[in-house]
C-alpha positions, -999 to 999 in steps of 0.1 A, spaced: 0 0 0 15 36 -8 20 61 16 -7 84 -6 -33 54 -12 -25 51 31 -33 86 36 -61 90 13 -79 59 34 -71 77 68 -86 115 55 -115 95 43 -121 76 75 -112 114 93 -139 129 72 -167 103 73 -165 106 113 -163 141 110 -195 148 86 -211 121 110 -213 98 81 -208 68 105 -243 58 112 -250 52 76 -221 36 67 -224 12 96 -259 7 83 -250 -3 50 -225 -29 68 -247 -43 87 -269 -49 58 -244 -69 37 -241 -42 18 -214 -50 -8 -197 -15 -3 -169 -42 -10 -167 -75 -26 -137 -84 5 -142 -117 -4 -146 -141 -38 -158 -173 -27 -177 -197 -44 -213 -200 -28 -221 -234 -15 -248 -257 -18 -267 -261 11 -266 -296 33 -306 -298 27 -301 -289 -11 -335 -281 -25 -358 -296 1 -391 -314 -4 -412 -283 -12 -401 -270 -44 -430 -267 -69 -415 -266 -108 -424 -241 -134 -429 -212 -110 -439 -177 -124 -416 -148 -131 -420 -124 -102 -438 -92 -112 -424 -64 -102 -398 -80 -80 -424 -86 -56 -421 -123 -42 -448 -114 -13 -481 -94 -23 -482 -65 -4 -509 -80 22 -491 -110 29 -487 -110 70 -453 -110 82 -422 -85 86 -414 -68 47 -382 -77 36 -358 -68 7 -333 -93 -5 -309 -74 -38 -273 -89 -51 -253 -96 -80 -246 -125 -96 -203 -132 -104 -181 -155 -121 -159 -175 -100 -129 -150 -97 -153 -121 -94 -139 -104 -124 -174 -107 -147 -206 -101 -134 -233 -121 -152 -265 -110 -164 -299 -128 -177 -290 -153 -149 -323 -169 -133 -325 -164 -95 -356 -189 -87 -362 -187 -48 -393 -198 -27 -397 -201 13 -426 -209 41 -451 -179 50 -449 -166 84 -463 -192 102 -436 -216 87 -461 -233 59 -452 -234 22 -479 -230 -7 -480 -267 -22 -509 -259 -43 -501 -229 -58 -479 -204 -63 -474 -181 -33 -440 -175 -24 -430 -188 -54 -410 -172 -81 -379 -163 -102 -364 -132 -114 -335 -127 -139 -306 -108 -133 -305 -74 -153 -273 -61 -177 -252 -52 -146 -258 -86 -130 -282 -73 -100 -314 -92 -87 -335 -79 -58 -367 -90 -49 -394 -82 -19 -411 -104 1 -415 -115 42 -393 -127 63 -397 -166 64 -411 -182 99 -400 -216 114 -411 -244 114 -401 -280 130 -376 -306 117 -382 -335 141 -375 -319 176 -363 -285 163 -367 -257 142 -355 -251 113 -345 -211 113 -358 -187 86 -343 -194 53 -351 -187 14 -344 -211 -10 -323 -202 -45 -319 -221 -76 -293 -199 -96 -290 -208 -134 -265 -185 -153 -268 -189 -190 -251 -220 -208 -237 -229 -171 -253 -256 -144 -278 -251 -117 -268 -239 -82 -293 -251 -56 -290 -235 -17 -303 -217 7 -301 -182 25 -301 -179 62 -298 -150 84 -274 -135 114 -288 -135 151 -310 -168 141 -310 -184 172 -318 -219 156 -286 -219 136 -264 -234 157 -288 -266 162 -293 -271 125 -280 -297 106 -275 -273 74 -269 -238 87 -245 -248 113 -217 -260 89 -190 -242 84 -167 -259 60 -165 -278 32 -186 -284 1 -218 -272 25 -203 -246 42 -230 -220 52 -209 -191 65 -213 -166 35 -251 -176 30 -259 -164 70 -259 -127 58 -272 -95 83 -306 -74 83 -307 -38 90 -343 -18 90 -343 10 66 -359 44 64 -396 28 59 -394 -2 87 -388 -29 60 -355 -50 68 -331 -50 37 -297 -76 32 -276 -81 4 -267 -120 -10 -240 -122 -35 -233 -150 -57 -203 -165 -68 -211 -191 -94 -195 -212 -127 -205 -187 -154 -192 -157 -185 -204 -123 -183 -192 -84 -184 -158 -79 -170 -159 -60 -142 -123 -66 -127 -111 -83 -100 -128 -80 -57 -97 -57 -49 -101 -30 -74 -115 -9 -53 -85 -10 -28 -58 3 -55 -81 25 -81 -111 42 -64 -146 34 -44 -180 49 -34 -174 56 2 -205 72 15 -242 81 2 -267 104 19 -293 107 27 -301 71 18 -334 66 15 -335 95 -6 -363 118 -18 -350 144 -43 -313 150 -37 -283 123 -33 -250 133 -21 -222 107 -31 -188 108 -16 -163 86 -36 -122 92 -37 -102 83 -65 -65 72 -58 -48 73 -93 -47 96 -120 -77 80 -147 -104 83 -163 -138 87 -138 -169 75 -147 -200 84 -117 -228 63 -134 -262 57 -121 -281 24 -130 -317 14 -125 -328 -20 -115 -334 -33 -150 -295 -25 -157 -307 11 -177 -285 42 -171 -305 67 -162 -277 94 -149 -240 104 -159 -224 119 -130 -192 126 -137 -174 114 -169 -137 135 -169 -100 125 -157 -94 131 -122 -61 133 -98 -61 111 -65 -83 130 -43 -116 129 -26 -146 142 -48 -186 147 -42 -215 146 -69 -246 154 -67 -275 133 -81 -312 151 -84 -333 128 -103 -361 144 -126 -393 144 -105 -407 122 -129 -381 94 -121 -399 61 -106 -397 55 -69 -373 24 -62 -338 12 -63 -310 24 -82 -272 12 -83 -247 39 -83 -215 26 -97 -176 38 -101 -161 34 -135 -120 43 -134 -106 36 -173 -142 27 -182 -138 -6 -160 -168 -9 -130 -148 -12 -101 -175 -4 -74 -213 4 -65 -239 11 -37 -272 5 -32 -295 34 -36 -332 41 -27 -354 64 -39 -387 70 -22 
């Protein structure tokens, strides 16, 4: 590490503290937020694989809702991005299929509630909204809340898991969620919930599959070239303030990306010295309510993004 990239880091830590940035960058940590990718492993099956309620030929999920907006239980938003095994392409058009038990721990095995698939868009995101899954028991114990994925990238096999979640206190006694090594090691599918703005939990699930897509360089870029560091307010309503620092000379792209993978805003696009820079993002009024990915380009190559909401 250089003595400038050192200092840059330090100033930047120094100045999120100082703005009292802290809270919302904790926030987005807590969430899973990928603010980095600070790891590249392969997701894992799951010991249980795809369980004995899987229904097939499920419907593509309209309007990335899972749940229908009356379905009882606690609102939850589940986004990611799909990645090729060294992390250096992310891959789009890849179907996400995932279905879990209602909250009261029963699955639809008539129909299709709970029950659906998405497809990655051109960056390689997914997200999707539903409820968070209740228990329900496996012989003497419960099995804690979890989702169910079958990934397929295009022209690449089938991943089948499962997604559990931090501060579950029937993880340690599971036969499947408890593992942590080896082909069903569930450590990176145990991922954290934070509450946003408007009382719905949100979490971030990455996956690291078999697949070709877009490069988009390797899980340390953002260490040596530049990264998003801070966005606020987030939730957002008609202004976004990003904070991002660039630490060599290049080419800086500030790109903003809706959830279909469409550009909808050009931030910055100029050559910039190693510093720390702000933009400012106010969306036409007439821009849907929803998420948005903002995204770092340094040479043209993607080398980090954040979460954004508007609402």
């Amino acid at each position: 590490m250089t003595k400038d990239r050192r200092t840059f880091l330090k100033n930047t830590a120094l100045a999120t503290l100082g703005l009292g940035l802290g809270s919302s960058a904790k926030a987005e940590a807590a969430a899973g937020q990928p603010t980095s990718l600070i790891t590249c492993d392969r997701t894992t099956l799951d010991y249980y694989g795809e369980g004995p309620f899987y229904t097939e030929n499920p419907p593509m999920l309209e309007g990335n809702q899972l749940a229908e907006s009356d379905e009882p239980g606690e609102r939850m938003i589940i986004s990611g991005r799909v990645l090729n095994l060294s992390c250096s392409e992310f891959i789009p058009n890849t179907v996400v299929d995932v279905w879990h038990a209602d909250n009261d721990g029963a699955y639809d095995n008539n129909g299709y509630k709970l029950r659906g698939f998405t497809l990655t868009n051109e960056q390689g995101f997914y997200l999707f909204e539903t409820i968070k899954p209740g228990k329900y028991l496996n012989g003497n114990s419960f099995r804690p809340s979890h989702i169910h994925y079958k990934i397929t990238p295009p022209g690449f096999p089938q991943l089948i898991t499962q997604l559990y979640f931090a501060g579950d206190d029937s993880i340690p006694g599971d036969a499947a969620a408890s593992i942590t090594s080896g082909t069903y090691d569930a450590s990176n599918r145990i991922i954290s919930l934070t509450e946003n703005a408007n009382g719905v939990l949100e979490g971030t699930f990455d996956i690291v599959i078999n697949g070709e897509g877009i490069a988009v360089g390797t899980n340390d870029l953002h260490l040596s070239k530049g990264m998003v560091y801070q966005v606020s307010p987030n939730p957002f309503t008609s202004e976004l303030t990003i904070h991002y620092g660039v630490f060599k000379r290049a080419k800086v792209g500030l790109v903003v990306f809706d959830l279909v993978g469409r550009q909808v805003a050009v931030l910055e696009d100029s050559e910039k010295l190693p510093e720390k820079y702000y933009a400012t993002w106010q969306p036409d009024s007439a821009l849907p309510s929803g998420h948005y990915f903002v995204a770092l380009k340094i040479n043209d190559l993607q080398v980090h993004y954040l979460k954004v909401v508007k609402v």
